[in-house]
Phi, psi and omega in degrees: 000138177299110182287098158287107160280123186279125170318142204262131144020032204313159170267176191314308172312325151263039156272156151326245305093291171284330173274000184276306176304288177312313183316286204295347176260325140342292206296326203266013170290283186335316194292288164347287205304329173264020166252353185239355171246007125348283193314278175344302192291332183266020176234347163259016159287323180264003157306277187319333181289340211237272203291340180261329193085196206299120158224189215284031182241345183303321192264001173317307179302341193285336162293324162293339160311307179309335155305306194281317197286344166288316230258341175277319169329301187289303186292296182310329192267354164293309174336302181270341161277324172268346149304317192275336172301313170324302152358272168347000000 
């Protein structure tokens, strides 16, 4: 099997401005978007949980955090890369 590299990112610091923006309006769609399916998941956890009681689908949101803090992670440092050019 062929060693595939998935393209990297550029970072934030060689970006534009404008693309610097657009970036940043990605992360917090994503962010928005795994936060409403979040959500979804933790209300229908606590449903099956209320009617079945505890099964292997109850700790699930909990697996998924480390997905949601990188991905809250990501949307801050765009952030914070276009507050300090503002600075400037």
């Amino acid at each position: 099997m062929k060693n595939t590299k998935m393209p990297e990112a550029p970072k934030l610091s060689e970006l534009s401005f404008d693309e610097l923006t657009k970036e940043e309006k990605k992360r917090s769609a994503a962010h928005i978007s795994f936060c409403v399916i979040m959500g979804m998941l933790v209300g229908v956890v606590i449903y099956i949980t209320i009617k079945k009681g505890f099964t292997a689908f109850t700790p699930l949101p909990l697996a998924f955090m480390p997905l949601y803090l990188i991905i809250l992670s990501s949307w801050r440092n765009a952030r914070k890369e276009i507050k300090s050019r503002n600075a400037k």
